[in-house]
C-alpha positions in Angstrom: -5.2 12.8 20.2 -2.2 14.4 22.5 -2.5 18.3 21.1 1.1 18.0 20.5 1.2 14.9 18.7 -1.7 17.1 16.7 0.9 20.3 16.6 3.8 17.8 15.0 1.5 16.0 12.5 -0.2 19.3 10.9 3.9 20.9 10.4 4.6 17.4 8.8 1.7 17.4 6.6 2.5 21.1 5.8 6.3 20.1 4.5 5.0 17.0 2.9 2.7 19.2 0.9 5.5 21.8 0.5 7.9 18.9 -1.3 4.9 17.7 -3.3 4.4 21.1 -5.1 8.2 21.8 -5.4 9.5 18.4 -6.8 10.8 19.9 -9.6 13.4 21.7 -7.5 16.4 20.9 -5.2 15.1 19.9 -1.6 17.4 20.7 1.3 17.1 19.7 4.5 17.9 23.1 5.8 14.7 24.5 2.9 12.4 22.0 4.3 13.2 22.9 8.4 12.5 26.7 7.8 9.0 25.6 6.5 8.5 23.4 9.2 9.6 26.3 11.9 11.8 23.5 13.3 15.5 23.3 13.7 17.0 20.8 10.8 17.6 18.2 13.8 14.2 18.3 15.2 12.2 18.1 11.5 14.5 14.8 11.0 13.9 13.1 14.1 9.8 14.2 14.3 10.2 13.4 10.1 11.0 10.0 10.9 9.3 9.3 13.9 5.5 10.0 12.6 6.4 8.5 8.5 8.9 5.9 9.7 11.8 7.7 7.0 13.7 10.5 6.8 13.3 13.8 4.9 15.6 12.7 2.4 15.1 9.4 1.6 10.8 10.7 1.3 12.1 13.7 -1.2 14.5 11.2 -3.2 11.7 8.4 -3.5 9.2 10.8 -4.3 11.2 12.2 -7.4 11.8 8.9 -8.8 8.6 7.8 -8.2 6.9 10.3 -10.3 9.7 10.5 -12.9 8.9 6.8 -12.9 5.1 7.7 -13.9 6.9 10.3 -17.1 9.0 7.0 -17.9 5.9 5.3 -18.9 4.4 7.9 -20.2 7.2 7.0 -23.6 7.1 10.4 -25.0 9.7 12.1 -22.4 13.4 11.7 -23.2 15.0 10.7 -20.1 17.4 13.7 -20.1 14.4 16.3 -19.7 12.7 14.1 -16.9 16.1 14.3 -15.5 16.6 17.6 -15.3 13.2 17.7 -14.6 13.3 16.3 -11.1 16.8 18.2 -10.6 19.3 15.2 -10.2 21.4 17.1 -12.6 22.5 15.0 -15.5 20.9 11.8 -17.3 23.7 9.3 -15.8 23.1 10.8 -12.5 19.4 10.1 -12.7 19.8 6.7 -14.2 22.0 6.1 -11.5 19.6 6.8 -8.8 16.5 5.2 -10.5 18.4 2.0 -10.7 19.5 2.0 -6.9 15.1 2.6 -6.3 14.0 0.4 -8.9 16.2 -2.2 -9.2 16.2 -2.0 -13.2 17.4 1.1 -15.5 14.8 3.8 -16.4 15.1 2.4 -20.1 14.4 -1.1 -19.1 11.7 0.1 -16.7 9.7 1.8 -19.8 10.1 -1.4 -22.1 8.6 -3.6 -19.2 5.5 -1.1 -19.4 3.7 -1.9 -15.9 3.7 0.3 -12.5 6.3 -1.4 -10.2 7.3 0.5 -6.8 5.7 3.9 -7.3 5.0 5.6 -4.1 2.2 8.2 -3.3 2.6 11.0 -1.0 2.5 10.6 2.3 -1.1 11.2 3.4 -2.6 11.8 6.9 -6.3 10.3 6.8 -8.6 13.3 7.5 -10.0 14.2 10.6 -13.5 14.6 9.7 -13.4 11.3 7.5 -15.9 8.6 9.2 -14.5 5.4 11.6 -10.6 7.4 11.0 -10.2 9.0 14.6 -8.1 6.3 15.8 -5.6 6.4 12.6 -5.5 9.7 12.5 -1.5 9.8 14.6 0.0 8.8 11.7 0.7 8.5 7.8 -0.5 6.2 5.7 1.7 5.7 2.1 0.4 3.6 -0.7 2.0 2.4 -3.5 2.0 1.0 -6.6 2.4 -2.3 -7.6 1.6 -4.6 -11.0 1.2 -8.6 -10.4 1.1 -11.0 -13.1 -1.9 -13.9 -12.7 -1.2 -16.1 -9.5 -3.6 -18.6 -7.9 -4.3 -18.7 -4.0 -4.7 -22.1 -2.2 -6.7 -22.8 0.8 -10.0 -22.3 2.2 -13.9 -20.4 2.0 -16.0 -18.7 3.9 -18.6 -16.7 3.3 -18.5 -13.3 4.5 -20.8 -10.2 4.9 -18.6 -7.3 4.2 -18.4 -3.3 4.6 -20.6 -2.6 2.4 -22.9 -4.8 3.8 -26.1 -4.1 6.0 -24.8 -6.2 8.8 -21.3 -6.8 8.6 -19.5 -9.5 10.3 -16.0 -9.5 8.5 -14.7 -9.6 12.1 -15.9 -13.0 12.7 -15.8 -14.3 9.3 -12.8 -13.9 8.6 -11.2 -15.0 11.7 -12.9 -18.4 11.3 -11.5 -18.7 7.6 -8.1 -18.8 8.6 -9.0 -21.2 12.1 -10.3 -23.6 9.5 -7.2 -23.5 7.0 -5.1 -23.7 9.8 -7.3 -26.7 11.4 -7.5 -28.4 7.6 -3.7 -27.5 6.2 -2.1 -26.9 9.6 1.6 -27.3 8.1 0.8 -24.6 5.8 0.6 -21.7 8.1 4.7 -22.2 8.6 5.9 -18.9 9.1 8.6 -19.7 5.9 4.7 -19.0 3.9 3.2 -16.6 2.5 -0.5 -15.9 4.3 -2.9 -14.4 1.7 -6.8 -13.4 2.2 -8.7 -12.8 -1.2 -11.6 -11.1 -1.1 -14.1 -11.9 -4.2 -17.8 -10.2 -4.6 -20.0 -13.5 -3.2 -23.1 -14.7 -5.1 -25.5 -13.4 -2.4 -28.0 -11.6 -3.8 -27.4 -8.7 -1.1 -24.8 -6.0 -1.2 -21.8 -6.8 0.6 -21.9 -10.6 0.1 -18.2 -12.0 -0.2 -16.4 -14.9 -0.8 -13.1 -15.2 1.6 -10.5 -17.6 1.1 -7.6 -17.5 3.6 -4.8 -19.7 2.3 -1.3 -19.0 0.4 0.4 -19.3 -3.3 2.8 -22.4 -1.9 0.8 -24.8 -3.7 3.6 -27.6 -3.0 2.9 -26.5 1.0 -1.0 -27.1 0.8 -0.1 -30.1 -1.1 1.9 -32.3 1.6 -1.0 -31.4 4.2 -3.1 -34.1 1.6 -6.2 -31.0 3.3 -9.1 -30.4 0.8 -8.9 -26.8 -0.5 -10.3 -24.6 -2.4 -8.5 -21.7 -4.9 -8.7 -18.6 -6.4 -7.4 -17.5 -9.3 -6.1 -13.2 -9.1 -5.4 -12.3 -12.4 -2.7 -10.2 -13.8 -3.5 -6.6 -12.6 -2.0 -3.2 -11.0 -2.9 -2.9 -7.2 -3.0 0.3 -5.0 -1.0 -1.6 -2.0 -1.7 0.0 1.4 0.9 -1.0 4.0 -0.6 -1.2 7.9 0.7 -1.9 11.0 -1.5 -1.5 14.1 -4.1 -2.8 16.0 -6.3 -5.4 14.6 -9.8 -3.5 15.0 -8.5 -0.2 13.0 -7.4 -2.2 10.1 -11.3 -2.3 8.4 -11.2 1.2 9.0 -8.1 1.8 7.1 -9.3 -0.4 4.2 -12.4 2.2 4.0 -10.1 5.3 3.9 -8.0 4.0 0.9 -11.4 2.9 -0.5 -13.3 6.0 -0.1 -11.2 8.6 0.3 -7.2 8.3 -1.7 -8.9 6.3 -4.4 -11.2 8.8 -5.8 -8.4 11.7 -5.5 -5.4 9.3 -6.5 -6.0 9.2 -11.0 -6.7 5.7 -10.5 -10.3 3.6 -10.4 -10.8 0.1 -9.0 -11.6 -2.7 -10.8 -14.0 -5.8 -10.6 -11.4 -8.1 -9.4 -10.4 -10.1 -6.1 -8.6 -8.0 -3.8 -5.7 -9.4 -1.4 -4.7 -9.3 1.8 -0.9 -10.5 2.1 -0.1 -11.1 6.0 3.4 -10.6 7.4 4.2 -13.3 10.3 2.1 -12.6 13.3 3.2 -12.4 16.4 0.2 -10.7 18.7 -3.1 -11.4 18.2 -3.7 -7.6 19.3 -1.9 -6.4 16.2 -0.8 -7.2 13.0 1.5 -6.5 10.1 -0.5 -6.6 6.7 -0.6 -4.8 2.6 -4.3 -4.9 1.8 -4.0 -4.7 -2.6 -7.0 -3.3 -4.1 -7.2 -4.2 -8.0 -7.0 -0.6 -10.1 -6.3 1.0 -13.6 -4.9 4.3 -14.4 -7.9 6.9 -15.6 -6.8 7.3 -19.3 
């Protein structure tokens, strides 16, 4: 890592902590650049460049995403968790939650489920396993509930992490050359691509089941292709967006696996887990939300 790049990313990580304990107060720019030891120009632009938003937009979204978790919660009235989160009256708050959310605070607590809730901002640790090359950047999860949905396409069996001798980087690979050989009109880039990821019934640990295919079942059905599907049920997901090169992704899969899960309040599942692929355009790198089934630790 450039030592300067290292410099910029530990005063990032220091505000970014400084707004998570202080969430409950009003955020300035001009607060958050004294902490930093920058100028309010240069935290904005360096703000931006290393978490891809700027300081204000993270401090507004982190607010409402935490008020969001106290909306839920049902035994908050919405003017403390207002005032709470310092946006200064209840209309100004419902305001804002709408403009995040898309739906009123009120209407966001009847529905019941986690929609759009954003984590912090977190910098996978230096002394975490395989996470060297992530480690000049953020990664942000989120939170996201999806009702049941079936996956269409086609199976391979695949040897995974946790597996003695992996081979995910083959296996998979030759899932999606074989949907696109046997459903070739379905990889149109107007789909959506999705991997799911289901324990196998190998006897050994790490045995998978991988089907690369999509939800268009109306797609998969004009190819007249033989496929196979999956059915996800309804469940929350801790959604980890990456961008990058191909051969870091596994590695960012094990550090939302093994390291934000157990200090996140959430636990995973037994349940397929999803890849959901943006359109690629380099087979070098590649645009992707891995969704890892969870429930909130009661």
């Amino acid at each position: 890592m450039n030592p300067s790049s290292g410099y910029a990313l530990n005063r990032i990580e220091s505000v970014i902590e400084y707004i998570n304990n202080h969430l409950d107060e009003t955020l300035s720019v001009s607060d958050l650049s004294s902490v930093s030891c920058w100028s309010r120009w240069q935290l904005q632009r360096v703000f931006q460049t290393y978490t891809g938003q700027s300081v204000a937009q993270y401090v507004r979204e982190q607010k409402l995403s935490r008020s969001a978790e106290q909306v839920l919660e049902r035994n908050n009235k919405m003017v403390d968790i207002a005032y709470r989160f310092g946006f200064g009256s209840e209309v100004a708050f419902s305001r804002a939650f709408r403009s995040f959310f898309g739906i009123s605070p009120k209407r966001y607590q009847q529905r019941g489920t986690r929609d759009g809730i954003k984590a912090s901002c977190m910098r996978p640790i230096s002394d975490f396993p395989n996470c060297d090359a992530l480690a000049e950047g953020f990664f942000q999860v989120r939170i996201e509930h999806a009702f049941a949905q079936r996956i269409y396409g086609v199976k391979q069996p695949v040897r995974g992490l946790l597996s003695n001798e992996p081979d995910f980087d083959i296996s998979v690979p030759n899932a999606w050359e074989a949907f696109k050989h046997q459903c070739p009109n379905s990889l149109d880039y107007s789909n959506r691509w999705v991997g799911v990821i289901e324990v196998g019934s190998g006897d050994e640990e790490g045995d998978l089941t991988y089907l690369a295919g999509t939800d268009n079942l109306a797609q998969v059905s004009s190819d007249r292709c033989e496929f196979d599907s999956i059915l996800v049920d309804e469940n929350d997901f801790a959604v980890l967006p990456f961008s990058g090169q191909v051969a870091q992704f596994s590695q960012a899969v094990e550090w939302l696996v093994l390291h934000w899960l157990p200090n996140s309040g959430y636990v995973a599942v037994d349940a397929p887990e999803l890849e959901v692929y943006s359109v690629q355009t380099d087979l070098q790198t590649m645009d992707i939300e891995y969704w890892l089934p969870i429930k909130k630790v009661s």
